[in-house]
N, C-alpha and C positions, 0 to 999 in steps of 0.2 A: 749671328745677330748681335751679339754682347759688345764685340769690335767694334762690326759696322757702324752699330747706334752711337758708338762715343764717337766714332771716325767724322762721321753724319753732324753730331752735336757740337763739333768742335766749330767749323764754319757759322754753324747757324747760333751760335753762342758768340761769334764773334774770337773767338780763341785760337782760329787759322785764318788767312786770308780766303776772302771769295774768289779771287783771281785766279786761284790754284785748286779749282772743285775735280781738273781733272784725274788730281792726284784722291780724291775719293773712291774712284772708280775700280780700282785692284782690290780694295777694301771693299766694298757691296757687292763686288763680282763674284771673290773666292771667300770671304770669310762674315760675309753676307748670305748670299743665294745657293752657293755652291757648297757652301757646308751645310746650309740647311736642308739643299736637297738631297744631299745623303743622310745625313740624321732622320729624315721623310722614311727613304728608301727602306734606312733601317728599322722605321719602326713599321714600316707596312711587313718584314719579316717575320716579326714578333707580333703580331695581328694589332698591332694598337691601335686602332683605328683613329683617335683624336690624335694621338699624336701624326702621325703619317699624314694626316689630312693639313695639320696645322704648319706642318715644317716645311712640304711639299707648296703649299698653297702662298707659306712668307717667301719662300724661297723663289715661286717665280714674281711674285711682286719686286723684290730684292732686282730681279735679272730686269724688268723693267723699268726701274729706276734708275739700272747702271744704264738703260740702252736709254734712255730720255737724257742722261746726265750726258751721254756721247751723242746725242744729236744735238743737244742744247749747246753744248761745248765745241764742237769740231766741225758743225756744220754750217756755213755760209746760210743761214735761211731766215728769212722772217716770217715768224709764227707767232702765237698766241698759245701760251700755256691754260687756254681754257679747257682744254679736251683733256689736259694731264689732271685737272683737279675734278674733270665730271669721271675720268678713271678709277681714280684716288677716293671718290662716292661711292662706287659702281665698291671699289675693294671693302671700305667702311665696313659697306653694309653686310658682307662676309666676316668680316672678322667683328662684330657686334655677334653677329652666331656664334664663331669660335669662341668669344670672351662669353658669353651665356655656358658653350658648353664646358670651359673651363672651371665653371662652378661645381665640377665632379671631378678635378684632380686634386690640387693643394693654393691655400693661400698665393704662394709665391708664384706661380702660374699665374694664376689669376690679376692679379698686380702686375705684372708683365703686361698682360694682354691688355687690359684699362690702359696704362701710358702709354702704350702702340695707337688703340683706337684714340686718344687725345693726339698724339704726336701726328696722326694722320688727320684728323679734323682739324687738327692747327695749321698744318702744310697746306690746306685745300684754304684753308681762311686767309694764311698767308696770298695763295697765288690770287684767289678773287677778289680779295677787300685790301690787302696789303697791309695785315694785320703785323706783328714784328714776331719775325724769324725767331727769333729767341726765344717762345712760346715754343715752338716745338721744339728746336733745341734743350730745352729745362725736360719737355716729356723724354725724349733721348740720352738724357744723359739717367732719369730714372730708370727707363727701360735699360740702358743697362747696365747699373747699380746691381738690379733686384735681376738680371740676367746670371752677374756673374756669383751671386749669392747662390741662385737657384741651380747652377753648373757645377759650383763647389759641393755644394747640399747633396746633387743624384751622385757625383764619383767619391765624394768620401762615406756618404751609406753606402754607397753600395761595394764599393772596398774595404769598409769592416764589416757589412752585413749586419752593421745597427745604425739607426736612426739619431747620429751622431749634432747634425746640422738640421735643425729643425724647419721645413716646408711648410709646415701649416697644414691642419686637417681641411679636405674638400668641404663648403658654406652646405651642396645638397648632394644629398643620399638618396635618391630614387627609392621608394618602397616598390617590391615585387609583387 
């Protein structure tokens, strides 16, 4: 995801050519989607269930993006990208759950998950009204700012086994 988003925001920031979106696509395939479905994988091992749920669930959004970005790109057709932004709804409104229930891991999660659900309400506003790309772009390139902080943060705790890189305590604590 940390990649992908800058890969993503680069285009839509204006900072790569649009002309060459299909060089995005090895970048949302493998270090997009494909990584995230093993980080999934791994954490359904480890019973995490938020996690597995959330890595699993970007990850095939991710695989659908590249397969929209390879139809859009390589395919002779005329279509209407209305159906990718009632998709793009249809995900929102999943990942508005995942960001609720990220209010039980750390700050830095959670900040994640807020500039994904913007970067994807901007993408959808982008294709329907023709709002300006750069709006999601600016969310993408937050998401992954606070990605590659949050990546840094879990492998250097947890390779000294102190709390070195500060995450942010979870906003709620469920009482039992």
């Amino acid at each position: 995801m940390v990649i992908a988003a800058l890969v993503l925001a680069s285009t839509d920031l204006k900072l790569a050519s649009s002309t060459s979106k299909s060089l995005m696509i090895p970048w949302t395939l493998f270090l997009g989607a494909t990584a995230q479905l093993i980080a999934g994988i791994m954490d359904f091992k480890r019973n995490n269930i938020f996690g597995a749920t959330t890595f699993t669930t970007y990850s095939f959004f991710r695989y659908s993006v590249s397969f929209t970005l390879i139809i859009t790109i390589f395919f002779n057709i005329n279509f209407d990208l209305t159906h990718y932004a009632y998709g793009l709804i249809g995900f929102f409104i999943f990942s508005i759950i995942l960001t609720i229930a990220s209010l039980m891991t750390n700050k830095t999660f959670f900040i994640i998950l807020i500039f994904i659900d913007l970067a994807i309400i901007t993408l959808v506003s982008n294709i329907l009204i023709k709002s300006p790309a750069e709006l999601v772009g600016v969310s993408l390139i937050i998401v992954s700012i606070f990605s590659f902080y949050g990546a840094m943060g879990i492998l250097i705790n947890n390779m000294t086994g102190k709390n070195i890189i500060q995450l942010g305590k979870a906003f709620w604590k469920p009482q039992n």
